[in-house]
N, C-alpha and C positions, 0 to 999 in steps of 0.2 A: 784423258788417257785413251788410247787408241786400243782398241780390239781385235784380236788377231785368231782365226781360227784355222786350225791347218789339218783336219781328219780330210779323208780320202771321199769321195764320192760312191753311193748318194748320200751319204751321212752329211758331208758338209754343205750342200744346200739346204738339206733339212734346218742344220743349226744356220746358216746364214738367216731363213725364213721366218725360224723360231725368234731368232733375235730381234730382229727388225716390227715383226710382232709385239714385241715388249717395248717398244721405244731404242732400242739401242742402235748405233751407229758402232757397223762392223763391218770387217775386210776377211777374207777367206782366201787363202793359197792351199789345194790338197799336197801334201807333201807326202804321200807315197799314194801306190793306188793299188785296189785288190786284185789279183789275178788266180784263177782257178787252178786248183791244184786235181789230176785226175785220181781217183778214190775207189776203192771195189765195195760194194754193199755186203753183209754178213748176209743171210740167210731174213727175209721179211719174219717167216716166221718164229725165230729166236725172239722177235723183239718186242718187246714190251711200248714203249715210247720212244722218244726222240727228245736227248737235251741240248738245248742250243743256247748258245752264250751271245749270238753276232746274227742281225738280219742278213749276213753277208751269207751263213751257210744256207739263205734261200735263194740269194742274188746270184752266189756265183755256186751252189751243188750240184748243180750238174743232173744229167739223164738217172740217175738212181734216185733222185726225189720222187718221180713218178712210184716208183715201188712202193714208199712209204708213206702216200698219203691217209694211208689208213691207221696210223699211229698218232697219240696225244700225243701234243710236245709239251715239256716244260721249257719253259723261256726266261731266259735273262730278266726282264722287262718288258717294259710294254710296248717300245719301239720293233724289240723282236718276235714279239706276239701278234703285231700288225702284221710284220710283214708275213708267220705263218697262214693268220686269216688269208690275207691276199693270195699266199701260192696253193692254196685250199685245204689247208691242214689244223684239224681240229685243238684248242688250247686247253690243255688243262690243269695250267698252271701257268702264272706269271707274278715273277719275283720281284724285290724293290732294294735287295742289298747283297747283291752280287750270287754268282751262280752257283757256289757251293752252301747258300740259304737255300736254292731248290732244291737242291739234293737232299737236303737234310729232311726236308719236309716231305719227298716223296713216299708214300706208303709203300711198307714191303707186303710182300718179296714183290721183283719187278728187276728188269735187264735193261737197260736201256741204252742205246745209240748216242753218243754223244759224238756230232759234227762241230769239227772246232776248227781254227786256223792255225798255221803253222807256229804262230810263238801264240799259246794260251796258257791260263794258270789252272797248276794241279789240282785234282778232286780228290778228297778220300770218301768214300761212299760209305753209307750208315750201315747197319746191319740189315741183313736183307736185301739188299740193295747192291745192284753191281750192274756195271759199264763196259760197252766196248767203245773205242774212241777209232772217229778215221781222221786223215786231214783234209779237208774238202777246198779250202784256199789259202793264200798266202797276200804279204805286204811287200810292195816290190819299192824301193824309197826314191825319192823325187828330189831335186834342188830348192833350195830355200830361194834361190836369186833372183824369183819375182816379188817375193816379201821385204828383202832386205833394205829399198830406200826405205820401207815405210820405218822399219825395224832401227835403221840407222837415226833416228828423229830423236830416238827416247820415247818416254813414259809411255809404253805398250805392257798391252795385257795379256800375253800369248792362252789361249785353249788348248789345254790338251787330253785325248782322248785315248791316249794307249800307252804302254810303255814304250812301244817300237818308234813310236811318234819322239817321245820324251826325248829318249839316249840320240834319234835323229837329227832334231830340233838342236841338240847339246852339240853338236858336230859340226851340225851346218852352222851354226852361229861363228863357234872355233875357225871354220874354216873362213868363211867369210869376213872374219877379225870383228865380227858385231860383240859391241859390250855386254855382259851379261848383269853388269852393274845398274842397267838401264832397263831391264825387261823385268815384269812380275808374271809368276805362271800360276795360271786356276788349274789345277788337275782334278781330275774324274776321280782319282783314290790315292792311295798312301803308297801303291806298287808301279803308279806313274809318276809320283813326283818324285821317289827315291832316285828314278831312272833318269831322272832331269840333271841328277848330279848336282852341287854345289855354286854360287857363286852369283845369284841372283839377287833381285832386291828385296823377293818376298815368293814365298811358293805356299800356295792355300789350295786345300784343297774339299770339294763338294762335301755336303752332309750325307749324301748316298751315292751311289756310283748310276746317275742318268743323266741327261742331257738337260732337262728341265733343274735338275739342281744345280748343274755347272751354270748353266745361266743363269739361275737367281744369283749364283753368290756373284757372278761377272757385275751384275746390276747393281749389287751393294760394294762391291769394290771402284766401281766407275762414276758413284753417285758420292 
């Protein structure tokens, strides 16, 4: 079965890297790519923390991070907790099953920034607890049609890492006339394989929503 990764850069080097670490033999096309979205900062001092779902809002946030590096973040994971160490921003919190688990756990009372990208999913925040949201970037979507001889072969394993990717991925294949008969999708969670739509040969999806889980289960579906 051939392996197919299509998230946007630097995410998908990452998982090309991580793969190949593991033994596996993988192909990577990014099918969309981030581009920064301009954003107004609330007031530093209103703000409690910083929650961030995506290492993208350190990649691509733009001149008002500098305002904030005096704020804990809660983080998605631990892929986005790296990347706050690296932009020098102190963690204090890092989640393992998706970002409205951080939420829940953060102690009140507390305000907090949540930097998110243009299609994310809703929070409701705990008692005590309340959010301002900006949008700091966006997914701009790319062609499938360096993927597609491989895609057109059969037995591929497509990665998917977002729902923007999913419902993309579903389109470009439509469009390209690729059989859907032919392809199985590993999805990150239950709100990207929905978006994958119908008509595959098998859609499974990770035991928690990180990159380390989608690969293991890649590994036991390829083995």
């Amino acid at each position: 079965m051939r392996l197919l990764a299509l998230r946007p850069e630097p995410g998908l080097s990452a998982t090309l890297a991580n793969a190949r670490a593991m033994g596996l033999t993988i192909d990577g096309v990014a099918l969309s790519e981030i581009q920064a979205v301009t954003w107004d900062c609330p007031d530093p001092a209103t703000i409690d923390g910083l929650l961030i779902g995506s290492a993208n809002a350190f990649v691509h946030g733009g001149p008002h991070l500098a305002r904030l590096t005096d704020k804990p973040v809660y983080a998605v994971g631990e892929a986005t907790g790296d990347a706050a160490g690296a932009a020098g921003f102190a963690v204090a919190m890092v989640g393992s099953g998706g970002l409205q688990g951080v939420l829940d756990a953060i102690p009140a009372p507390m305000h907090l920034l949540r930097i998110a990208g243009e299609e994310h999913v809703p929070l409701t925040a705990p008692a005590g607890v309340t959010f301002a949201e900006v949008i700091a970037y966006r997914s701009v979507a790319l062609p499938l049609d360096p993927a597609a001889p491989m895609l057109a072969e059969g037995e591929a394993l497509v990665l998917l890492h977002s729902a923007a990717t999913a419902r993309h991925f579903a389109n470009e294949c439509d469009r390209l006339a690729l059989a859907r008969g032919s392809i199985t999708l590993a999805a990150l969670g239950p709100r990207i394989a929905a978006a994958a739509g119908d008509g595959w040969v098998a859609i499974h999806i990770a035991s928690r929503p990180d990159d380390a889980a989608l690969l293991a289960m890649a590994q036991e579906l390829c083995n």
